[in-house]
Z-matrix of the N, CA and C atoms (Angstrom, degrees):
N
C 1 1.449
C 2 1.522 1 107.43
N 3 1.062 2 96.50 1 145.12
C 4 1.919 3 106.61 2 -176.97
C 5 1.273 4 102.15 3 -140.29
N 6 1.612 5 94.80 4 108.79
C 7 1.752 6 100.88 5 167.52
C 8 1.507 7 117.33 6 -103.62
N 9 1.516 8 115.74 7 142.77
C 10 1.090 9 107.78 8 -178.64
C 11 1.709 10 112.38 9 -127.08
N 12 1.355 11 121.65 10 141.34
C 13 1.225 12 137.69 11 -162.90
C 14 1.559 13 129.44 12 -119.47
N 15 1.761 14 110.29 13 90.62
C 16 1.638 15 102.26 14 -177.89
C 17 1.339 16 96.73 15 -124.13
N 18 1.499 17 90.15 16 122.83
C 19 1.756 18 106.43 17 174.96
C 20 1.634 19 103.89 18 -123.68
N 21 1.577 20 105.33 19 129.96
C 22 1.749 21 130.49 20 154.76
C 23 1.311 22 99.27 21 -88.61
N 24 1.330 23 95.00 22 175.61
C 25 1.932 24 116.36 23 137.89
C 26 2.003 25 77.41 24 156.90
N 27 1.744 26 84.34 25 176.89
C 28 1.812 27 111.65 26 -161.20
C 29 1.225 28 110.50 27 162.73
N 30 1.431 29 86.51 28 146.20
C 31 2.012 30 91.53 29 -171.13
C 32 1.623 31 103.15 30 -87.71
N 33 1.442 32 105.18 31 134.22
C 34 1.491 33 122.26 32 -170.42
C 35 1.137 34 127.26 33 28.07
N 36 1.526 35 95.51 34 70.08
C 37 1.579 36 113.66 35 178.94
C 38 1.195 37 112.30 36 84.14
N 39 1.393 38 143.84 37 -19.74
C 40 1.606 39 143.61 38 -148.98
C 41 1.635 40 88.27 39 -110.12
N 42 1.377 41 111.70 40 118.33
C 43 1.719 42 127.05 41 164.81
C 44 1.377 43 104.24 42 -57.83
N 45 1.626 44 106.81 43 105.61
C 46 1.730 45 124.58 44 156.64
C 47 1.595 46 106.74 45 -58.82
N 48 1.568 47 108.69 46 -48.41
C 49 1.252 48 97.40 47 -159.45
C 50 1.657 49 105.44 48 -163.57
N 51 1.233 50 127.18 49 177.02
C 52 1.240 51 124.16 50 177.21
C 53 1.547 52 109.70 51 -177.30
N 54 1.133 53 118.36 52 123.53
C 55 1.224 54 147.40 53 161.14
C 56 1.752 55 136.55 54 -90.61
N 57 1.557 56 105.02 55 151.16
C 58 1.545 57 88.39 56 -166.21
C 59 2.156 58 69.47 57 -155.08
N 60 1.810 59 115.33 58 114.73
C 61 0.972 60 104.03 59 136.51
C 62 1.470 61 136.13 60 -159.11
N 63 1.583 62 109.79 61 166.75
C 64 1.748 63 93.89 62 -150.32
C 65 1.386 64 97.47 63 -120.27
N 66 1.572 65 131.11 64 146.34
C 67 1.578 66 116.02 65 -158.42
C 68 1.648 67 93.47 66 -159.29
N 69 0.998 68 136.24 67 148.35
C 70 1.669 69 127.68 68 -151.13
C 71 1.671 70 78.20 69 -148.13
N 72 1.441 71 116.44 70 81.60
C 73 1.584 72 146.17 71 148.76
C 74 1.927 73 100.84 72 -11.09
N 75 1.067 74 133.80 73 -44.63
C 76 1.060 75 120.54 74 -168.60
C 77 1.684 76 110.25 75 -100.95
N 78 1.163 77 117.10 76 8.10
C 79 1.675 78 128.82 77 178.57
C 80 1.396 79 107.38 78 -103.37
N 81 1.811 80 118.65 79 -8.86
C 82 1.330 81 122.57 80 172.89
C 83 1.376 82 124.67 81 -80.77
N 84 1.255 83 117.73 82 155.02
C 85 1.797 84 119.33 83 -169.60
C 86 1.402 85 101.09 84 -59.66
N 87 1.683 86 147.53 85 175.32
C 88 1.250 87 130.47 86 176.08
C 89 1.722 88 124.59 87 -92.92
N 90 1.247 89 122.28 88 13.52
C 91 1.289 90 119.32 89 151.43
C 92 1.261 91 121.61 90 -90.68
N 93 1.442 92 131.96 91 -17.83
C 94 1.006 93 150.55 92 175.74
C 95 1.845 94 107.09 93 -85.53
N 96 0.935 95 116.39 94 -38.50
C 97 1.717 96 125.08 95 168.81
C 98 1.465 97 113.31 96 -60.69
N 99 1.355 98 109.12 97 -36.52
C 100 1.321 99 113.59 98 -158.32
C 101 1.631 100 102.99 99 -91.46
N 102 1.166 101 111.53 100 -23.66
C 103 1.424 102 135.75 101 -178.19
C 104 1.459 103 109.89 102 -56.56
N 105 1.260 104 84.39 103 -61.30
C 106 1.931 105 97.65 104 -168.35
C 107 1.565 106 93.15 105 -78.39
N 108 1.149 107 140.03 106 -33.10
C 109 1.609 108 125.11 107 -162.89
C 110 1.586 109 104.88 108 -93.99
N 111 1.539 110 108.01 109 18.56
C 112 1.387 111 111.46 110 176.77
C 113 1.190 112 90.99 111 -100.94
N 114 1.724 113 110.76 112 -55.10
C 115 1.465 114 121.78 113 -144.36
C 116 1.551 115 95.68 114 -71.94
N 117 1.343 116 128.18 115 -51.08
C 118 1.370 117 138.18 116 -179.51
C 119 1.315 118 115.02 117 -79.23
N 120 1.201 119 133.97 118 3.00
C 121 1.673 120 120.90 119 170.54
C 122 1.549 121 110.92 120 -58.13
N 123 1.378 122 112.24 121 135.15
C 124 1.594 123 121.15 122 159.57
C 125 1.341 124 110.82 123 -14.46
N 126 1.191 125 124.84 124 -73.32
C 127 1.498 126 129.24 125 -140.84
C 128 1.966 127 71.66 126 -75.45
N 129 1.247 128 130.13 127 -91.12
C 130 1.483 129 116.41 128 -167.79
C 131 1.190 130 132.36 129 -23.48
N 132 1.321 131 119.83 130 -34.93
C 133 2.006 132 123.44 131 174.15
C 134 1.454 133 77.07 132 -75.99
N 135 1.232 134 132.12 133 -87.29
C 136 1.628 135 121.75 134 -150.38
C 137 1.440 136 107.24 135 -27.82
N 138 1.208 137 108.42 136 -70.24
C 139 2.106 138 103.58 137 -169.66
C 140 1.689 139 102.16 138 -64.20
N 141 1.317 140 139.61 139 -7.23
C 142 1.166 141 116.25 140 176.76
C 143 2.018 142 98.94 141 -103.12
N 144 0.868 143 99.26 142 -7.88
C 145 1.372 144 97.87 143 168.40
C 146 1.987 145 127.00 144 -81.26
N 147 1.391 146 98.07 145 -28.76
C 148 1.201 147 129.88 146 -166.18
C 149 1.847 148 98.51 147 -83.89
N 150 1.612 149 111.71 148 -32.25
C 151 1.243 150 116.61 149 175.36
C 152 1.726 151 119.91 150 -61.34
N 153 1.355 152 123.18 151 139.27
C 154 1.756 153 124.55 152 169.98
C 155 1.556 154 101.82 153 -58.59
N 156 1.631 155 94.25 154 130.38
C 157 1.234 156 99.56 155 148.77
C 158 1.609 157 121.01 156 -141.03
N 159 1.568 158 106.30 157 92.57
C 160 1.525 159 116.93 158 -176.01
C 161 1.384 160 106.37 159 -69.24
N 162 1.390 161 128.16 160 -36.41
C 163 1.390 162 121.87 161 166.97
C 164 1.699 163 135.39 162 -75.69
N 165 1.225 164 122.19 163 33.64
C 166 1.071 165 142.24 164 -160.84
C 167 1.458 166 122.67 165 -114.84
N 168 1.612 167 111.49 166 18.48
C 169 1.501 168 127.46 167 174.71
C 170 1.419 169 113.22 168 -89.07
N 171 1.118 170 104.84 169 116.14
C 172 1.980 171 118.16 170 179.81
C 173 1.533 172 95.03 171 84.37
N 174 1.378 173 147.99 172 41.88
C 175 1.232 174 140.93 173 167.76
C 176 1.667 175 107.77 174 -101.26
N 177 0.875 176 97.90 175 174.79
C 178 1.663 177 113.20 176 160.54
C 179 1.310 178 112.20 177 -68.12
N 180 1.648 179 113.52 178 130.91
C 181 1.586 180 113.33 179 162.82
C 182 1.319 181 108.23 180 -125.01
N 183 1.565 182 92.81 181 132.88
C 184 2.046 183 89.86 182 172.40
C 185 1.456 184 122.73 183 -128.66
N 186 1.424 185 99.87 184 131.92
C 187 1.807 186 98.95 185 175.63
C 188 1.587 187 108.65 186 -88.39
N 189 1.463 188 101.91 187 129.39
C 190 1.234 189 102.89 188 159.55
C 191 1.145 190 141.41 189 -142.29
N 192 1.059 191 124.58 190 145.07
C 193 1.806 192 129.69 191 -137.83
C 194 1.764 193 100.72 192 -116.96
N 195 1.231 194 105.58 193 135.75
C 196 0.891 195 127.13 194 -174.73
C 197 1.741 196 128.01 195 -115.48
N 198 1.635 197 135.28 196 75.01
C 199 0.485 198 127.85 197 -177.70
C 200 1.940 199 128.68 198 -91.72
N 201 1.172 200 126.02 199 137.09
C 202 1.485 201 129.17 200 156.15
C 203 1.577 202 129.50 201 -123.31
N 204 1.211 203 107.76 202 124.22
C 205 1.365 204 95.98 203 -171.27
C 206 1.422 205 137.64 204 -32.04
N 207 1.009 206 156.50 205 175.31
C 208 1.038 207 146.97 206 -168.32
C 209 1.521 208 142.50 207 38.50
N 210 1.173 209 102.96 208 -13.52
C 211 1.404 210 125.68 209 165.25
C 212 1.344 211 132.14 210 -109.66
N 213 1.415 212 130.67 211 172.46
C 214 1.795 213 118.34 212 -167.04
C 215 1.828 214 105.63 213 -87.76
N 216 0.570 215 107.84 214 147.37
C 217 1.188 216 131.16 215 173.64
C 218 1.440 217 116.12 216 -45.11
N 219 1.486 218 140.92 217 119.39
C 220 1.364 219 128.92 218 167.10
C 221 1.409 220 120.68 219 -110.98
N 222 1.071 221 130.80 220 141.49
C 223 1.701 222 138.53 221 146.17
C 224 1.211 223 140.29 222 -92.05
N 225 1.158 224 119.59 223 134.75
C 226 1.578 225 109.35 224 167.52
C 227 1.003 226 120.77 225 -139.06
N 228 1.559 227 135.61 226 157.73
C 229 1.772 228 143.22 227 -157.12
C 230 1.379 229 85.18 228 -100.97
N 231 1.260 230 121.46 229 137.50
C 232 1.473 231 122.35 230 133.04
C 233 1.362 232 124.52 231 -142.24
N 234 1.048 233 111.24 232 155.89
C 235 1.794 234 130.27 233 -169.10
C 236 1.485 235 97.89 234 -85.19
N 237 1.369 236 127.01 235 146.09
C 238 1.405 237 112.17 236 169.93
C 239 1.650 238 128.98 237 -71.89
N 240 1.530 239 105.67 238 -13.25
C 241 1.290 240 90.25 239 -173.33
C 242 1.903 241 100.90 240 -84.11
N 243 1.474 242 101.89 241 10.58
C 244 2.137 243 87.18 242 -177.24
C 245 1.809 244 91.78 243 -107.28
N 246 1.461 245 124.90 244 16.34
C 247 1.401 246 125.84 245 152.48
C 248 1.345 247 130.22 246 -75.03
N 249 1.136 248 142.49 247 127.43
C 250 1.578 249 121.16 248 -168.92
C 251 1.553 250 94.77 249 -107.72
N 252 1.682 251 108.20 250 142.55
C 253 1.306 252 144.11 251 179.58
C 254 2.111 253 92.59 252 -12.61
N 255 1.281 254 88.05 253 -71.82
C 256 1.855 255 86.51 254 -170.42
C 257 1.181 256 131.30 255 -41.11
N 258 1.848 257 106.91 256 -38.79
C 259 1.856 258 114.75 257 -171.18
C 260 1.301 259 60.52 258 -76.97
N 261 1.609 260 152.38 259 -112.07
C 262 1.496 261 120.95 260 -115.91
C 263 1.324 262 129.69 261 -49.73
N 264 0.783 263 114.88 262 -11.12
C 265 1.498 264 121.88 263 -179.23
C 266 1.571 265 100.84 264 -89.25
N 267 1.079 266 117.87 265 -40.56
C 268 1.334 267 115.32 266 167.44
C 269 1.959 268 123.05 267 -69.46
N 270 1.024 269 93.60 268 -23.37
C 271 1.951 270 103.08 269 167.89
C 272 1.385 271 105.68 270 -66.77
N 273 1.826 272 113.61 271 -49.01
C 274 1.373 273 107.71 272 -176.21
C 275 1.432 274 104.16 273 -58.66
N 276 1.246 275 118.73 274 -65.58
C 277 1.426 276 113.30 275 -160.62
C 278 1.503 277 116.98 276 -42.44
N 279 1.505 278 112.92 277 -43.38
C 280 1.063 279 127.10 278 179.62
C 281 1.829 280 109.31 279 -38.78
């Protein structure tokens, strides 16, 4: 699995920041494998994507793509406040 990660965001229009990163889930040690194929499984981006986020003006947004062989490819938008504290901490590390 290969997830891939590009996050903006900036207060009123002006880019705070931007990110671009690409990490191939099955080349990772196995606590670290197991990590991301929790944090990044389909069904998990879907319900955290699917969550409100009214507080989510001037935040960070990140698409992230989800690839496995043989199958199509998925993405999903998210705002930072429908991320919980840990996957970010887990993006950084990443």
């Amino acid at each position: 699995m290969i997830i891939e990660i590009d996050a903006e965001g900036g207060f009123g229009g002006i880019a705070a920041a931007a990110l671009h990163k690409r990490v191939d889930v099955d080349a990772q040690a196995e606590p670290m494998r197991q990590e991301l194929n929790n944090a990044f499984g389909t069904r998990e981006l879907q319900r955290l994507a699917a969550q409100d986020c009214s507080d989510c003006a001037d935040r960070m947004t990140y698409r992230i793509t989800v690839s496995v062989e043989g199958r199509r490819s998925r993405s999903f938008t998210l705002r930072e406040g429908q991320i919980p504290p840990e996957m970010l901490d887990l993006i950084d590390r990443m």
